[in-house]
Every structure is written in structure tokens, then in C-alpha cells.
Phi, psi and omega in degrees: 000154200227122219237168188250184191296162172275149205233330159101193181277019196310159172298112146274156180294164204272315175242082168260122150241113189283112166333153164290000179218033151276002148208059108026082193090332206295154158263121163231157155229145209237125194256130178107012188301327186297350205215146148056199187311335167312301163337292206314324220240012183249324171297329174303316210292309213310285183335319176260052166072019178279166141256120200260134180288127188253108176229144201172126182283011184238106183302341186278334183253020132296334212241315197282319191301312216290292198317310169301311169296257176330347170298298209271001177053056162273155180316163232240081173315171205224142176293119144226097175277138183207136159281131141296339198283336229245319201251131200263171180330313182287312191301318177301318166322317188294293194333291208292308188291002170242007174278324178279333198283288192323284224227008150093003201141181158219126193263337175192159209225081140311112159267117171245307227298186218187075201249140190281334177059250210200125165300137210167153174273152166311317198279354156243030169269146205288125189290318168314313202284302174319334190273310173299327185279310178297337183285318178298285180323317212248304181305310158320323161262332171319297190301344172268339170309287206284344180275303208255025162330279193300321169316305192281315187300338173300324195295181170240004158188099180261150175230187183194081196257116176272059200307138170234220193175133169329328204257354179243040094311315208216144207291130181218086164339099143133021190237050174328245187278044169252331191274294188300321132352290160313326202269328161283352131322335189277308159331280186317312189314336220258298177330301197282330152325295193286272186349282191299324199029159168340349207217355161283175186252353178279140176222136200215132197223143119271174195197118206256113171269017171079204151266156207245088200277110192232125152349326156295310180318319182301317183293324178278345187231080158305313164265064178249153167255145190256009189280004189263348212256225210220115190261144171333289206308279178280356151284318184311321212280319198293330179312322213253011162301311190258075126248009185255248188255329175306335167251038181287333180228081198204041177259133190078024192261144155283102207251137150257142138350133195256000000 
């Protein structure tokens, strides 16, 4: 195993803008999609030439995503309505066999969705309610990693992108198992990283868009105006720096917004 270098913590550039052919040809899938940076970051892709996987469990603002991407006359995205909170070891299996069966492989991965449980000290926090949110967060991208694993190494620049968030860097009093959850993503990334090392063509990231106005922001900051904050639409376009060639040596990097 080979292990790869530390890449520190980079900057995407500030005038970063993703070219119309910078994934050209690609297959991504994008988890979260219906809504808010996902949307944002499944239209980014489309827009630089991906044909983009749409995944999410809510099929009517899937269909609203799919439409705006064909509307806008991009390569012809593809419906996977999926709950996360709800799917196990088979549904991902089903996923990787029709990604091969469709299109032969996959090139990149975006983990967005995202579920929030409850702000709360650990010691009232709801045990259900915590086992669900590590299952959307943590178990869920394990299971989706390990099913299309083998799809992205056929690529020649396979990715695994993680949207992360400040509060799974660094210790954030009262954001239970959603800050624990972020950190084991950062965890898994890191893992996977080591594993995969320098001389595979799959490269594994996370990537901190700052704040955001998303619907999870809403849940934790209900009375914020979120018209003050930084809309999906101008952030999402910067994410797709390391799925294009910036990130052949961006493996295990935590990457932020400059």
C-alpha cells in the first residue's frame, strides 16, 4: 500500500470557475440532489459536461432538478430516487449494477445529503434519533463507497468528494451526532485516502463550502435571514474544482473555499 502525501489543507481559488468540457464525457452522482447545494452542484456538474446521477429521496424535486438540466440543454441526467435513512447493503448493490449495466463504470461521487437529527447535549439526546442520522451520514456513504468502489478504479480520474462542514473539523458544542457523524466522514476520507494511495486514479476529498443558505442551515438557524447568506447556486460551481485535474494531487486533502 502506498501511502500518499499530506496535501495540508488547500484553498479552492477564489476565481475558480469550471470550464464547459471540465467533466466532459463523466459519469457523477450526486446524493442530495433535489434540493439546495446539491441541486446546485448536480447543475454545476451537468453544465461542465457530466451526465449526472440524481439521487435523493424526494422524487417530485428530482424530476424538477432532471428538468432544468435537460431544459438547459446538457447532457440528459439520470432519476435514482433512494431514501437513505431506509437502504441497506442490496439497494446499493442494485445502484452499482445499473450504473454498469447503463454507462460501464462511474468517475465521481459527491456525498452531499446530509440529515441534521437535533441540536442537543449528548447526554438528552434522542438514541433513536442519533442511530438515524449516523445511518444517513456515516453508514450511507460507507455503503455506497464499497458498492461502486470497483466502478471508479476503471475510471481514469475517479473521485469521492465529500461535502464537509466545519463542525466535523473541530469540537462544536451541542451539534451531536450530526458534528460526530462530519468527523467521521472526515475519518472515513482520510481512511480511504491511505488505502487507495497515490498510484490508484480514485482520489478521496473532502471539501468545506463555508455557510451556506441549504435547508439543513435553516433547521439549525431558524430565525437567520438566509437572503444574507451565500446562496447554493454561487457556491456549487467551486466544488467541482477537485473532480476536474486539480485534484490529481489533492488526495486526503480537507479543501475550503477561499
Amino acid at each position: 500500500m502506498t501511502q500518499p502525501t499530506d496535501p495540508g489543507n488547500p484553498l479552492v481559488p477564489r476565481t475558480f470557475t469550471p470550464e464547459s468540457d471540465l467533466l466532459g464525457g463523466r459519469i457523477i452522482l450526486v446524493t442530495g440532489a433535489a434540493r439546495g447545494l446539491g441541486r446546485g452542484v448536480a447543475e454545476a456538474c451537468a453544465a461542465a459536461g457530466a451526465t449526472v446521477v440524481l439521487l435523493d429521496k424526494d422524487l417530485q424535486r428530482l424530476e424538477a432538478v432532471y428538468d432544468a438540466i435537460e431544459g438547459a440543454g446538457h447532457p440528459q441526467p439520470v432519476l435514482h430516487p433512494l431514501n437513505l435513512e431506509g437502504a441497506g447493503p442490496a439497494e446499493y448493490l442494485e445502484l452499482a449494477s445499473a450504473l454498469e449495466r447503463d454507462f460501464g463504470g462511474l468517475d465521481g461521487i459527491v456525498h452531499n445529503a446530509a440529515m441534521l437529527g437535533e441540536l442537543s447535549p449528548m447526554d438528552q439526546y434522542d438514541p433513536e434519533l442519533w442511530a438515524r442520522t449516523l445511518h444517513v451520514n456515516v453508514n450511507a456513504p460507507f455503503l455506497l463507497n464499497q458498492a461502486t468502489l470497483a466502478l471508479l478504479r476503471r475510471s481514469d480520474r475517479g473521485r469521492v468528494l465529500f461535502v464537509g462542514d466545519r463542525v466535523g473539523r473541530e469540537g462544536t458544542a451541542f451539534w451531536g451526532a450530526y458534528a460526530v457523524s462530519k468527523h467521521a466522514q472526515e475519518g472515513m476520507m482520510t481512511t480511504l485516502a491511505a488505502e487507495l494511495g497515490t498510484t490508484s486514479s480514485v482520489r478521496t476529498m473532502s471539501i468545506d463550502p463555508g455557510v451556506v443558505a441549504t435547508a439543513l442551515r435553516g433547521q439549525a438557524y431558524p430565525g437567520e435571514d438566509s437572503a444574507a447568506l451565500a446562496q447554493p447556486v454561487d457556491v456549487a460551481p467551486r466544488l467541482l474544482y477537485p473532480l476536474g485535474p486539480a485534484g490529481d494531487g489533492l488526495q486526503g486533502a480537507r479543501l475550503r473555499l477561499e
